[in-house]
Every structure is written in C-alpha cells, then in structure tokens.
N, CA, C and O of each residue as an XYZ file, in Angstrom:
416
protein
N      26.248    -24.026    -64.875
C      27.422    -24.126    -64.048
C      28.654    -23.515    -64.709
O      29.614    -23.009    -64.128
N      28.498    -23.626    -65.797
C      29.994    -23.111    -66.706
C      30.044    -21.195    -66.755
O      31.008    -20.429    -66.751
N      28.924    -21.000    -66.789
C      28.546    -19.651    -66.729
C      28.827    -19.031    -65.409
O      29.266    -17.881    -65.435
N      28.682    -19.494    -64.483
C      28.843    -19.181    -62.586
C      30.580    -19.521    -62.740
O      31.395    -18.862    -62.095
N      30.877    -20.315    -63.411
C      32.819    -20.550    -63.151
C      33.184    -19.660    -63.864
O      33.629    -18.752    -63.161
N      33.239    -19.406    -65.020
C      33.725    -18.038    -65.790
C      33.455    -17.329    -64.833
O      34.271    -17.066    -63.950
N      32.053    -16.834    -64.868
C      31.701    -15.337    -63.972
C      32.364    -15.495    -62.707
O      31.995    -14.727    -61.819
N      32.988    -16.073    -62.519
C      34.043    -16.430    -61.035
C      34.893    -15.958    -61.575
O      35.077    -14.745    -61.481
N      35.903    -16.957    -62.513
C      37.137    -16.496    -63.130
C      37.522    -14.732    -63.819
O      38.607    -14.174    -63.653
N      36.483    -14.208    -64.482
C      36.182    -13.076    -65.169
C      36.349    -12.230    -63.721
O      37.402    -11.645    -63.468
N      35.163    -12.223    -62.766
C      35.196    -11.662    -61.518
C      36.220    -11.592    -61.018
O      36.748    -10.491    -61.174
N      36.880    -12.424    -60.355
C      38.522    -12.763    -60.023
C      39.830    -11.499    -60.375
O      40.670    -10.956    -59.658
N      39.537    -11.410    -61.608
C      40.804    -10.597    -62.482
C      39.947     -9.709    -62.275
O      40.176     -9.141    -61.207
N      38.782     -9.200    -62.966
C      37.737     -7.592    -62.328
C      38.444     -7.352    -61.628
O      39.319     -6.561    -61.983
N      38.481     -7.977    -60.014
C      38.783     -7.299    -58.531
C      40.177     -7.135    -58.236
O      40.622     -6.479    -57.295
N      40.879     -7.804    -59.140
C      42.600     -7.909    -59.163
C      42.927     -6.438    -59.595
O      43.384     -5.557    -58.865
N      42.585     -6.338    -61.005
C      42.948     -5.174    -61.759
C      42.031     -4.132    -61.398
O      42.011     -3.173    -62.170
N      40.845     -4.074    -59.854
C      40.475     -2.646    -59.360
C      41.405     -2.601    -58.396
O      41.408     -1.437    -57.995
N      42.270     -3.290    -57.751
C      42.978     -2.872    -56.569
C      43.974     -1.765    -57.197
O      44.149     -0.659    -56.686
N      44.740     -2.320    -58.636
C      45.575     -1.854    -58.581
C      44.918     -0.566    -59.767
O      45.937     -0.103    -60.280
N      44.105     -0.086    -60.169
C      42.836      1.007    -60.586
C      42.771      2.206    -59.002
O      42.936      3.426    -58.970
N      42.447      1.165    -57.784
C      42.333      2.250    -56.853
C      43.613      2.722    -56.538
O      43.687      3.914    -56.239
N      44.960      1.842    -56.538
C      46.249      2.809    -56.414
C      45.923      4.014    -57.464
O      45.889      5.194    -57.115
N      45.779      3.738    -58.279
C      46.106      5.143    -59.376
C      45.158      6.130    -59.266
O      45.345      7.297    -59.610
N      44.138      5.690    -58.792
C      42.860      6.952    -58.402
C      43.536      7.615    -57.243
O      43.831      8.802    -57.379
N      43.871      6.899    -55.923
C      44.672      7.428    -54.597
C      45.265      8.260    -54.913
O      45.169      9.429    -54.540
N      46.332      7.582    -56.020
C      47.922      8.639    -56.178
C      47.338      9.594    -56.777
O      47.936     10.630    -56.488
N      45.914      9.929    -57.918
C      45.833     10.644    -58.417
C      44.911     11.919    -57.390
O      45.019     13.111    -57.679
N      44.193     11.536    -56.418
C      43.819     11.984    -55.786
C      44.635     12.861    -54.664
O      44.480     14.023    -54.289
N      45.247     12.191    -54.410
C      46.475     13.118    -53.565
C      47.251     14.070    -54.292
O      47.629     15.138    -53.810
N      47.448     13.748    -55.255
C      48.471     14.568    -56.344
C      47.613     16.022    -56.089
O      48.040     17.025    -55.516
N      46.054     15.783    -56.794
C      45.682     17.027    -56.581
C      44.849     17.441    -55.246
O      44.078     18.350    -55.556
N      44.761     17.192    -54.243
C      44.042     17.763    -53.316
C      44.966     18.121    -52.250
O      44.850     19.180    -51.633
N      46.239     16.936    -51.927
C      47.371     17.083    -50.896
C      48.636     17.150    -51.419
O      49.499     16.369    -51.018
N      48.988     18.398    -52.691
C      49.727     18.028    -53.145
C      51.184     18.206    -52.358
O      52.228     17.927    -52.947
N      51.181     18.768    -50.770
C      52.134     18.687    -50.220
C      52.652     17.443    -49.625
O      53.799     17.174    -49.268
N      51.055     16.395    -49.576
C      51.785     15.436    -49.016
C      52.179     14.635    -49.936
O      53.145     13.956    -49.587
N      51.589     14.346    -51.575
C      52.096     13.879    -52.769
C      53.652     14.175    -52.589
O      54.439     13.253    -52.804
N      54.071     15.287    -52.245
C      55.360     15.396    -52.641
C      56.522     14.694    -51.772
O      57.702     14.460    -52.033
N      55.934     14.516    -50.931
C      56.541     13.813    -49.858
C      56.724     12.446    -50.397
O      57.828     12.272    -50.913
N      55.834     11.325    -50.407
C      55.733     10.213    -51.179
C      56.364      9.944    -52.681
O      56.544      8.814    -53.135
N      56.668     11.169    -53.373
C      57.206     11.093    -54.858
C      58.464     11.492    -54.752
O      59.163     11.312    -55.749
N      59.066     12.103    -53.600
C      59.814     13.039    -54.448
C      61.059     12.063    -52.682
O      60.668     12.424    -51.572
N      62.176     11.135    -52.688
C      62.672     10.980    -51.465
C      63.573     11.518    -51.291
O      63.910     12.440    -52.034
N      64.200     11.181    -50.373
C      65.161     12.263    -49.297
C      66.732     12.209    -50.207
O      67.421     13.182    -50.512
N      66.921     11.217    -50.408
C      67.747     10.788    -51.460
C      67.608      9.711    -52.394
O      66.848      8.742    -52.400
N      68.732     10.185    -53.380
C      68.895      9.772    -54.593
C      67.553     10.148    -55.111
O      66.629     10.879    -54.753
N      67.959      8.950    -56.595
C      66.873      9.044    -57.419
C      65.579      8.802    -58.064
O      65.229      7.632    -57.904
N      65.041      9.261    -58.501
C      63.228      9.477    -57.867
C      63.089      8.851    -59.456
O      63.509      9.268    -60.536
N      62.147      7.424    -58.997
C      61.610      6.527    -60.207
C      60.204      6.053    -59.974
O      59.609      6.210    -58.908
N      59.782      5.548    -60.886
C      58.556      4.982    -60.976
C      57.855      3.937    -59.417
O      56.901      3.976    -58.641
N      59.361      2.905    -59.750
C      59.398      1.823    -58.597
C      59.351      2.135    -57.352
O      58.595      1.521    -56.600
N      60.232      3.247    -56.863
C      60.402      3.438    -55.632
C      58.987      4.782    -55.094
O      58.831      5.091    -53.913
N      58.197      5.336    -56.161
C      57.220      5.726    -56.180
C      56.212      4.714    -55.326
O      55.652      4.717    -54.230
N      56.309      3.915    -56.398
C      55.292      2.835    -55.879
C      55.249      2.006    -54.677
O      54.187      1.531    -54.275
N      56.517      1.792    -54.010
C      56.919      1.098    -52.493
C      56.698      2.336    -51.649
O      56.058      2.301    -50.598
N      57.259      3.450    -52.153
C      56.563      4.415    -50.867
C      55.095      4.685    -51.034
O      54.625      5.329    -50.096
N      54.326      4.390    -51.894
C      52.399      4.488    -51.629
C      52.322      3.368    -51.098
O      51.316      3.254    -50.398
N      53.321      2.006    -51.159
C      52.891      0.969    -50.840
C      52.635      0.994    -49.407
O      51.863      0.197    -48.874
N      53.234      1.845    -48.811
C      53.722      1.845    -47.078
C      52.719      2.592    -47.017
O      51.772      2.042    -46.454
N      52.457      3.988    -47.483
C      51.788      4.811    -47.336
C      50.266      4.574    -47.037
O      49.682      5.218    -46.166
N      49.513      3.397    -47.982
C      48.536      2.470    -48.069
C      48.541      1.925    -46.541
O      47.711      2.271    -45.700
N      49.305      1.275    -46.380
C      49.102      1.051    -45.200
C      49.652      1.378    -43.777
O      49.835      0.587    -42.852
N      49.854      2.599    -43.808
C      50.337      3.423    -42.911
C      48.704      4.062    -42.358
O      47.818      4.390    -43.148
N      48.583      4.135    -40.830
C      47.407      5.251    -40.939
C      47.148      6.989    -40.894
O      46.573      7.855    -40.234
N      48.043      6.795    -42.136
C      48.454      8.066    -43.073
C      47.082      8.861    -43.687
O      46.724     10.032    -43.557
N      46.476      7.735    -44.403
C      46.021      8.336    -45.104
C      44.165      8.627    -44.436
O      43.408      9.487    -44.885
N      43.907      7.871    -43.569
C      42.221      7.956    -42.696
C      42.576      9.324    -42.501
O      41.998     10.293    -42.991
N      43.842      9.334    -41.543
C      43.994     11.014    -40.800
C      43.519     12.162    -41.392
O      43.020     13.247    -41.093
N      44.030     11.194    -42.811
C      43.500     12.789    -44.100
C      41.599     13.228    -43.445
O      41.194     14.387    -43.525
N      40.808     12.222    -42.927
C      39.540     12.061    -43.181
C      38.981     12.835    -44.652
O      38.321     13.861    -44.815
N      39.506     11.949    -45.519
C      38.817     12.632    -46.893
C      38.049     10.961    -47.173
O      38.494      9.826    -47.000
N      36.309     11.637    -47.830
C      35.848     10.451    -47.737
C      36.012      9.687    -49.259
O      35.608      8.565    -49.567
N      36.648     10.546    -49.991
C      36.573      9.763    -51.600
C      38.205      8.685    -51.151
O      38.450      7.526    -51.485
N      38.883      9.461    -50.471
C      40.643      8.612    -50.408
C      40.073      7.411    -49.362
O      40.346      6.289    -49.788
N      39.335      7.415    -48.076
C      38.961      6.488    -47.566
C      38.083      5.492    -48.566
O      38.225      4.272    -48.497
N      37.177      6.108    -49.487
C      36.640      4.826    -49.871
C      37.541      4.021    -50.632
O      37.590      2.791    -50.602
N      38.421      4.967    -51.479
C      39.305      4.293    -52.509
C      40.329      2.725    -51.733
O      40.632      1.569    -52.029
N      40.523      3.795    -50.548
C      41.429      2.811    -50.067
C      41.034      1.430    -49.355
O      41.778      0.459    -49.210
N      39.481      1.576    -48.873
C      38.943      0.344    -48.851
C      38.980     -0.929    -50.073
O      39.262     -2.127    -50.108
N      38.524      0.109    -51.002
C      38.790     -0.327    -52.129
C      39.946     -1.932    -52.641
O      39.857     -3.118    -52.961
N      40.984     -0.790    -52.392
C      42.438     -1.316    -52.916
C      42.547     -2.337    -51.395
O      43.326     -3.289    -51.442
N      41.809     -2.110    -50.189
C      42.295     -3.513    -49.408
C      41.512     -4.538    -49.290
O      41.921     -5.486    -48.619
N      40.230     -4.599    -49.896
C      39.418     -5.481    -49.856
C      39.117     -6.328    -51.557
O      38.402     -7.326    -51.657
N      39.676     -5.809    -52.498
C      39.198     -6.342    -53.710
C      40.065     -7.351    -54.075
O      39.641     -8.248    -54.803
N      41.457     -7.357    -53.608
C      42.163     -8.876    -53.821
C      41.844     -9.757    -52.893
O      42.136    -10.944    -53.044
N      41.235     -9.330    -51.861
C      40.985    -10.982    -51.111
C      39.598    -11.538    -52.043
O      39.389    -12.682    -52.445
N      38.784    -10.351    -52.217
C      37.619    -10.815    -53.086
C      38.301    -11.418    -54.437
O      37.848    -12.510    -54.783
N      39.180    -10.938    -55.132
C      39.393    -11.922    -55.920
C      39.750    -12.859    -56.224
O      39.386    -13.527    -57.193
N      41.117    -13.258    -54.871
C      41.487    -14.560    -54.675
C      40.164    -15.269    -54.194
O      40.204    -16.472    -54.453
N      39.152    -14.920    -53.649
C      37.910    -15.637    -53.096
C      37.303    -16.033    -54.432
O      36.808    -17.138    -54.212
N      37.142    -15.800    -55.350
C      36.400    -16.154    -56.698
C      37.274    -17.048    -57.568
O      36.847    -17.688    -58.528
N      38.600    -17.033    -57.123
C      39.223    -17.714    -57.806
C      39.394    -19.107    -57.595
O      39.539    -20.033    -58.394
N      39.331    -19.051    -55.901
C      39.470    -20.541    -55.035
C      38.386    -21.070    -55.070
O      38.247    -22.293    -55.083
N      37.166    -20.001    -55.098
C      35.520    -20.929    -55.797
C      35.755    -21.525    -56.951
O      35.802    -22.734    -57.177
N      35.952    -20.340    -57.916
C      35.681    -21.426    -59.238
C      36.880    -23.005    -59.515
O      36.727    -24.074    -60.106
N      37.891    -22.456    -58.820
C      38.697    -23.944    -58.552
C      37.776    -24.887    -57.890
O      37.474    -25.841    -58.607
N      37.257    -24.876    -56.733
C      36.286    -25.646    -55.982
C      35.511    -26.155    -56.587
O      35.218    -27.323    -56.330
N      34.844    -25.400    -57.701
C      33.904    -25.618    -58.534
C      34.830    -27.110    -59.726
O      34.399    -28.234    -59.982
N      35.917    -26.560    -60.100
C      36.532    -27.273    -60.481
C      36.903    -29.267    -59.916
O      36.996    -30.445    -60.263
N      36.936    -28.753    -59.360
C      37.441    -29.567    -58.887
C      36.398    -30.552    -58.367
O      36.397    -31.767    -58.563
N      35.555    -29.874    -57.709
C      34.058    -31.234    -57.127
C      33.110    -31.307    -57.946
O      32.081    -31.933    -57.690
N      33.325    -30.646    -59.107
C      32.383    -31.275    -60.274
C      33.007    -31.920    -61.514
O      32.367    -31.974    -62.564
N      34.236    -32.406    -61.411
C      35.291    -33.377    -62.258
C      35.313    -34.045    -61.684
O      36.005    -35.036    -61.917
C-alpha cells in the first residue's frame, strides 16, 4: 500500500511538471515550424516584450482554437498533452490523500 501512495504522489508531480514540459515543447515547436505565428505571440503590439507576458499570451493561445487550425499532428498531441496531465495529476493526488485518509 505504501508503494501504490508514493507511486500516486511521485505520479502526481510527473504529470504536473509534463504540462508545463509540453508548454515548452509547443513554444518550441512553433518557434520553428510557424515562426510567423511565434512572432505574433512573442513579440506584442506594445510596450515591452518579457518572459511573463510571453507566457499569458501562449496561455490564451493554448486555449484559443488557434492552434488545431494549425492541423499539425505533433502541436495537437502536445497540446492534449498540456490539457489533460494536470487533471491527471490532481487525480493521483486526491487518491493518494483518499488513500490517506481511509487507511488511518
């Protein structure tokens, strides 16, 4: 049982830290295949162009249906990716709590 709660907990953070793995594959993927539309997303209309505000415009972008249109199938899988691996990890996390909890 202690082995199945770790491998929950361990699992948990896995799927946390691929969501944010598939942002950086995306961004890196666009960078080089669309790099016109990369530029769009990096570079805004005004002021000044930072890390942060990088990241709120992929954030929209993610879920804009921006990026299917592309029909590219490596950016579609990625982006499944990045929307399905935090619910999976909050799901491993609320198990091994469960686990916690009805076997104390």
């Amino acid at each position: 049982m202690i082995i199945l709660y770790l491998a929950l907990l361990i699992g948990g953070v896995g799927l946390l830290l691929l969501s944010y793995l598939a942002q950086y594959r995306l961004a890196a993927l666009l960078r080089k295949r669309y790099p016109q539309h990369w530029q769009i997303i990096a570079e805004p209309e005004n002021g000044k162009t930072s890390a942060f505000r990088t990241w709120i415009r992929m954030q929209h972008v993610l879920r804009s249906p921006a990026l299917p249109a592309l029909d590219d199938t490596a950016i579609d899988r990625w982006r499944q990716v990045w929307r399905f691996s935090p619910w999976l990890g909050w799901l491993c996390w609320f198990a091994a709590l469960a686990m916690r909890l009805l076997l104390h």
